[in-house]
C-alpha angles and dihedrals in degrees: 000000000000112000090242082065084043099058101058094040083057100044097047095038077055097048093043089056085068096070084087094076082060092053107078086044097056083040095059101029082052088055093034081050101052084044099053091034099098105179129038096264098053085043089059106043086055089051092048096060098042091061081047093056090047103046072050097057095040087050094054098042083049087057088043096047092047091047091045087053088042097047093049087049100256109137132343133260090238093049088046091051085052103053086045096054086042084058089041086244102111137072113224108287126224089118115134122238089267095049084056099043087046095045082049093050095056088058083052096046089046087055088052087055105040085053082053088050093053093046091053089040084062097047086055093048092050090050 
């Protein structure tokens, strides 16, 4: 890999650790939220977004972990788009190291916001 391929696999494996410090909040607003909920439907909204919160942050620690490989020079993007089509879980490669990290920030952006939305979702069951 060429080092301008280098940089953005670094910077956003370095960004996407960060998901850990959202971990222990959508834990407890997911808890605050079960114990406020009072009927089935509340009670499911609140589940649902909890399982949300958590596909997100495997999906983030899985882009972390794959930048982090890249960026320390295990494996190769086009090898990695290969082995996903061959599980039927990739779309055709050819995308350039920006095109990833931004794809990969967009997971992380939608786990900021999901942590927003059970926050919020807090705030309406307390009221």
């Amino acid at each position: 890999m060429s080092q301008e391929s280098v940089s953005p696999y670094t910077t956003t494996a370095s960004l996407l650790a960060t998901t850990w410090l959202c971990l222990p909040f959508n834990i407890l607003l997911a808890a605050a939220a079960l114990w406020q909920g009072a009927g089935l439907w509340q009670t499911g909204i609140t589940v649902v977004l909890a399982l949300a919160v958590l596909w997100l942050h495997i999906r983030v620690d899985f882009d972390r972990r794959v930048f982090a490989a890249w960026q320390a020079g295990q494996g190769d993007a086009d090898r990695f788009d290969a082995d996903l089509q061959l599980l039927g879980l990739g779309r055709p490669g050819g995308r350039t190291a920006t095109e990833r990290c931004r794809g990969a920030l967009r997971w992380w952006k939608r786990l900021l916001w999901a942590t927003v939305a059970q926050g919020v979702w807090l705030l309406v069951l307390c009221i």
